[in-house]
C-alpha positions in Angstrom: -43.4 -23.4 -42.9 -45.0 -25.0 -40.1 -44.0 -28.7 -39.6 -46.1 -31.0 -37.5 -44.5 -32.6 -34.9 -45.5 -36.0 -35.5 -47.4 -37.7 -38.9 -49.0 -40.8 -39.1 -47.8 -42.9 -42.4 -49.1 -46.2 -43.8 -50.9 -46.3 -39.1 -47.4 -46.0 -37.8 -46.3 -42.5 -36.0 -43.1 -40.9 -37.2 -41.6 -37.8 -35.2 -40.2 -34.9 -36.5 -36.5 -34.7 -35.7 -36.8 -30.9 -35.4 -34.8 -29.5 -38.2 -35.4 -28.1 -41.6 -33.4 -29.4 -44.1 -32.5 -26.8 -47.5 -31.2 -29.0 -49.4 -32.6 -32.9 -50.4 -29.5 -33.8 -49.9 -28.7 -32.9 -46.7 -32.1 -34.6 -45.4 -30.8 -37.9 -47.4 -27.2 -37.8 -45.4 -29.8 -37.5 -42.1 -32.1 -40.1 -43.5 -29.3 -42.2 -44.0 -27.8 -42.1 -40.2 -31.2 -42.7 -38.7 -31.4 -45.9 -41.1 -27.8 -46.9 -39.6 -29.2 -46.2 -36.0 -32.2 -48.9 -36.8 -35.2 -46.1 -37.2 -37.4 -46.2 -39.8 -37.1 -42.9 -41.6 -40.0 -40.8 -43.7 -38.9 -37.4 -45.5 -40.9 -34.9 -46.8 -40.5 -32.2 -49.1 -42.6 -28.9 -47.6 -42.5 -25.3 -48.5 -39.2 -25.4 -50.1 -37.7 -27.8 -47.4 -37.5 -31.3 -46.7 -38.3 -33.0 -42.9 -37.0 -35.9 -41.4 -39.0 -38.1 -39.5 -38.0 -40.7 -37.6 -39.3 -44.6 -35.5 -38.1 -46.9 -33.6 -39.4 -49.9 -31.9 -38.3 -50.3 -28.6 -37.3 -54.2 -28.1 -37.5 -55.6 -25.0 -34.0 -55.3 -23.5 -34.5 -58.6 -20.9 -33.2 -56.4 -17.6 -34.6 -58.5 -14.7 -36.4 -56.5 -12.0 -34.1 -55.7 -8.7 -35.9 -57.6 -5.3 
């Protein structure tokens, strides 16, 4: 299997998280954290194996530049 390390989906970029998942279920359980860290998350089932892919949006944190 050779993953991509990046996909576009529906014009946003998702990145590969760099593992191969087995088992569905094991890529859900990662899936799932992501979600709780605030990424949007995109699986796919390839060869046999299913890859995470991750997003985030970086919001503006509001740090004021040092003089």
């Amino acid at each position: 299997m050779d993953a991509h390390p990046a996909i576009i989906v529906d014009g946003k970029k998702f990145f590969w998280d760099g593992c191969s998942y087995d088992r569905a279920e094991d890529a859900s359980c990662a899936a799932a954290s992501y979600r709780a860290d605030n990424f949007e998350v995109h699986v796919v089932a390839e060869g046999g194996k299913s890859l995470v892919y991750t997003r985030r949006v970086v919001q503006h944190t509001g740090v004021a530049a040092s003089q």
